[in-house]
BADONU-674465 format. One record per residue: residue in one letter; y, x, z of N, C-alpha, C in turn. Coordinates in pm, whole numbers, plus 50000, padded with zeros to 5 digits. Example, Ala and Ser with C-alpha at 12.3 -4.5 7.8 and 13.67 -1.06 7.14 Angstrom:
a494315131950780495505123050780496705132050780/s497755128550708498945136750714500035129050787/
This chain:
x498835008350000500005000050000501245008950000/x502385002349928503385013349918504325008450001/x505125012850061505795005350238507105010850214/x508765009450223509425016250210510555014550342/x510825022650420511375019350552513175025850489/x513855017150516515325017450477516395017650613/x517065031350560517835029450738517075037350815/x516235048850855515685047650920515515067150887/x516305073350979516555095350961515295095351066/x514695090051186513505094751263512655092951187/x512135086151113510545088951027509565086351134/x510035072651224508715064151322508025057651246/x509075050451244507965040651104507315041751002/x508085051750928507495055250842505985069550838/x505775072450935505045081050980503665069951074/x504075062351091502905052651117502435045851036/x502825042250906502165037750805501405046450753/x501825059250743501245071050647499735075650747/x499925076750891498735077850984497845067050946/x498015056750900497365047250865496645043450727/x496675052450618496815062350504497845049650393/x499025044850434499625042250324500455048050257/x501155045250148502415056050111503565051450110/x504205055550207504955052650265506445067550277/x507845059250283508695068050204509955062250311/x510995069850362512095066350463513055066650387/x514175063250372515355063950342516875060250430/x517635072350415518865069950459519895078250411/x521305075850478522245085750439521675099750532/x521425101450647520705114050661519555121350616/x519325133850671517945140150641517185135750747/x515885134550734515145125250818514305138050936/x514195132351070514345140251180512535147351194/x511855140051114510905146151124510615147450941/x509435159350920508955166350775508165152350722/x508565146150603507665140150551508635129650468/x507925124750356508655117150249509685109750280/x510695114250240512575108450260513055106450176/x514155098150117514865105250018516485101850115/x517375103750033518765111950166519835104050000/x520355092850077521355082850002521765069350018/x522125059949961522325045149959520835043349935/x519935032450036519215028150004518965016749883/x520245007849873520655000549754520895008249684/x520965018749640520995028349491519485028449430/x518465032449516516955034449483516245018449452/x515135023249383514695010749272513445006549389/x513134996349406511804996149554511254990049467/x511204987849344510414978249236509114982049315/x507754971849274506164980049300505954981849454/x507284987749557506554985749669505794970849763/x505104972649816504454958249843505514955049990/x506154965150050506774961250157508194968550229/x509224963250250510234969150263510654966450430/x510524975150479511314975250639512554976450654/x513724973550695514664973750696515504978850847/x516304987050848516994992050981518284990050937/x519024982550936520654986150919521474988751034/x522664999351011523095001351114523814987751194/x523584992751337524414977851389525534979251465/x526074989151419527584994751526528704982351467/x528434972551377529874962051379528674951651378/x527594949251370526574934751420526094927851520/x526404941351637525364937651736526674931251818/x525864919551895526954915152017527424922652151/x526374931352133526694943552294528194948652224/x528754945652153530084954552030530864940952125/x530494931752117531724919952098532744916452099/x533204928452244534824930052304535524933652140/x534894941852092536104947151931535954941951813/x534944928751841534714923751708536314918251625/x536964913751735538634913151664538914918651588/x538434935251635539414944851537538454951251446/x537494947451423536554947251316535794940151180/x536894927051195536324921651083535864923850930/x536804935750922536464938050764534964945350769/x535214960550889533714966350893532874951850857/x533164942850966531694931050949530994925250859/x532364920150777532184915350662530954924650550/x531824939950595530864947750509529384948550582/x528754947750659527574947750749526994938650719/x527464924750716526734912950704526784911550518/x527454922250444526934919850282525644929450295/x525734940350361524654946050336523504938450352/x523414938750511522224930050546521814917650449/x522644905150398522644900750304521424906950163/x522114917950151521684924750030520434929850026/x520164935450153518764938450194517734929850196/x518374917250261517014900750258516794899650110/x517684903350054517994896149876516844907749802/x516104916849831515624929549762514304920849684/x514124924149557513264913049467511614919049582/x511704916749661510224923249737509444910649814/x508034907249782507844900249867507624899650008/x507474910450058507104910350197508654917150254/x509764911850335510354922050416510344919950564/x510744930050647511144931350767512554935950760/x513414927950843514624934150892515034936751014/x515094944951108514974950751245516744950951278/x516954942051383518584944351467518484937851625/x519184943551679519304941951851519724925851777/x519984918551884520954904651902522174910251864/x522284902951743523654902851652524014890351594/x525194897751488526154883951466525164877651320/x523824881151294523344882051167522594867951188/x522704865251330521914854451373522944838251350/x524324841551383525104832151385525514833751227/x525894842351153526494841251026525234841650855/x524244844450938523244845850808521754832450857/x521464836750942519944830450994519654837151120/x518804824551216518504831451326516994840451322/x516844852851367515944857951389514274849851333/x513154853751324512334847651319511624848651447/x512034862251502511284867551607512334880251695/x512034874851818512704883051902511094890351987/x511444907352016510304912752056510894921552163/x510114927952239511084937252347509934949352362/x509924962552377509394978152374508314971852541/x508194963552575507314965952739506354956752670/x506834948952536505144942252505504674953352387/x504744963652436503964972152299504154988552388/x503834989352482503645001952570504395008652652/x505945001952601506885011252669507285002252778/x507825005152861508664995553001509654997353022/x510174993652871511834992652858512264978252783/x513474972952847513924964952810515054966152677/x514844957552551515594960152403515454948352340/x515984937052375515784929152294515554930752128/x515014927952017514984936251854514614921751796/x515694920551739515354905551635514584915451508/x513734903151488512804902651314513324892051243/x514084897951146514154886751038513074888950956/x511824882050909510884880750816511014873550707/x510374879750552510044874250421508254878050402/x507324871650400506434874450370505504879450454/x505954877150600505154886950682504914874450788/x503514876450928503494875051021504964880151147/x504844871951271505314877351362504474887051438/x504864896851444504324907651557503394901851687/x502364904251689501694902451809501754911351942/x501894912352060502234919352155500784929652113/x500834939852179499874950352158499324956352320/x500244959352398499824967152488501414956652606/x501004950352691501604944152749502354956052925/x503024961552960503264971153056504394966053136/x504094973853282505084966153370505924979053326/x507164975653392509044983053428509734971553300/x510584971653300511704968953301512984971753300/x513294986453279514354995953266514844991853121/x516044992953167517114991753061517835006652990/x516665018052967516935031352940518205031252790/x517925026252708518935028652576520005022052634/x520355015752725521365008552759522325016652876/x521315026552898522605037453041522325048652977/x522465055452821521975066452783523905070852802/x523755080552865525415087552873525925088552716/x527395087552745527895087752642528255104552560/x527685106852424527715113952382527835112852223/x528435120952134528455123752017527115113651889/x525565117951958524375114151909524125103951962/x525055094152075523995085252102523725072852037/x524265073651926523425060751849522515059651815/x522345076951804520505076351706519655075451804/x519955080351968519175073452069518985066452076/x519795055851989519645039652101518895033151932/x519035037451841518405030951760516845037951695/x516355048551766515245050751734514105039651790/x513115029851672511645027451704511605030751800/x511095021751891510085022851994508315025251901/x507965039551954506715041251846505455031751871/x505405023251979504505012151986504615002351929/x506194997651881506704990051798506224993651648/x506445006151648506135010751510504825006751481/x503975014051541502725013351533501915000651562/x502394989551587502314978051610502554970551455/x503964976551367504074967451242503004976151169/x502504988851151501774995551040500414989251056/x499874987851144498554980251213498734968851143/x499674953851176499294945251168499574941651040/x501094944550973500744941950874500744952250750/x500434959550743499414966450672498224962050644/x497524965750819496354956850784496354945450706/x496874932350739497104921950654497164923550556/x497954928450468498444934350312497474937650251/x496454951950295495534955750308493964943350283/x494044938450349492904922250330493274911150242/x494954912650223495004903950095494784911749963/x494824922249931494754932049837493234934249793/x492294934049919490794932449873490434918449857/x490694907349859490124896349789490424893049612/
């Protein structure tokens, strides 16, 4: 299966599909934080024709509501955020995922299909992560764990910390390459 994760310089996701033997490819404006198939640009520039599945990460520094106090003085950023995202649901692909904290994508586009949190899939951290879905199941919990820490949410303030707060949770990851893969995978052999 060919999987294409958009938005996305850590290479979680996309490194859990490939453990899983699909081919699978990251894209962003950075170089991607771990060795393995990237390409480094506008993900809307590249052709995803043929892939069977597109993941989606857009940034959410003008979407998310934890922003809200400056959404005033941000409308135009927004406007541009919510065309992207837009643009991303719109990709001629049948299967997508689109991955964002609680944002404005819920009030101005569609609500979530699925809200999931990192303590039902190994970690015992609290993150709320909307799924907007085309073609896919909702995520099934995987590994259910107690805590409750709100870690991406008291990460000190520094230069990098966005890419802290927006890296996969890798149980998450490894949770979408599993299920639907697998899936994909069983519709592909009948």
């Amino acid at each position: 299966m060919k999987v294409a994760v958009l938005c996305e310089f850590s290479g979680i996701v996309r490194d859990a599909f490939i453990a899983r033997g699909h081919a699978a490819v990251s894209c962003d404006f950075l170089p991607t934080e771990r060795k393995g198939p990237h390409l480094v640009g506008d993900c809307l520039s590249f052709d995803w024709t043929g892939y069977d599945l597109v993941i989606c990460h857009p940034p959410c520094t003008h979407l998310a509501v934890s922003g809200a106090r400056w959404f005033k003085n941000k409308m135009v950023e927004q406007d541009k955020a919510l065309e992207f995202v837009r643009a991303l649901l719109a990709l001629p692909i049948a299967r997508i995922a689109l991955e964002n904290p609680v944002s404005i994508i819920s009030s101005k586009i569609r609500k979530p299909d699925q809200i999931i949190q990192p303590w039902q899939f190994g970690c015992g951290e609290v993150k709320a992560t909307c799924l907007w879905l085309k073609g896919l199941s909702k995520l099934e919990p995987t590994r259910v764990v107690e805590g409750r820490h709100a870690r991406v949410h008291r990460i000190s303030p520094h230069p990098d910390r966005w890419k802290s707060r927006s890296r996969t949770i890798p149980g998450i990851a490894e949770a979408m390459a599993a299920q639907w893969g697998n899936a994909l995978e069983m519709k592909a052999s009948f």
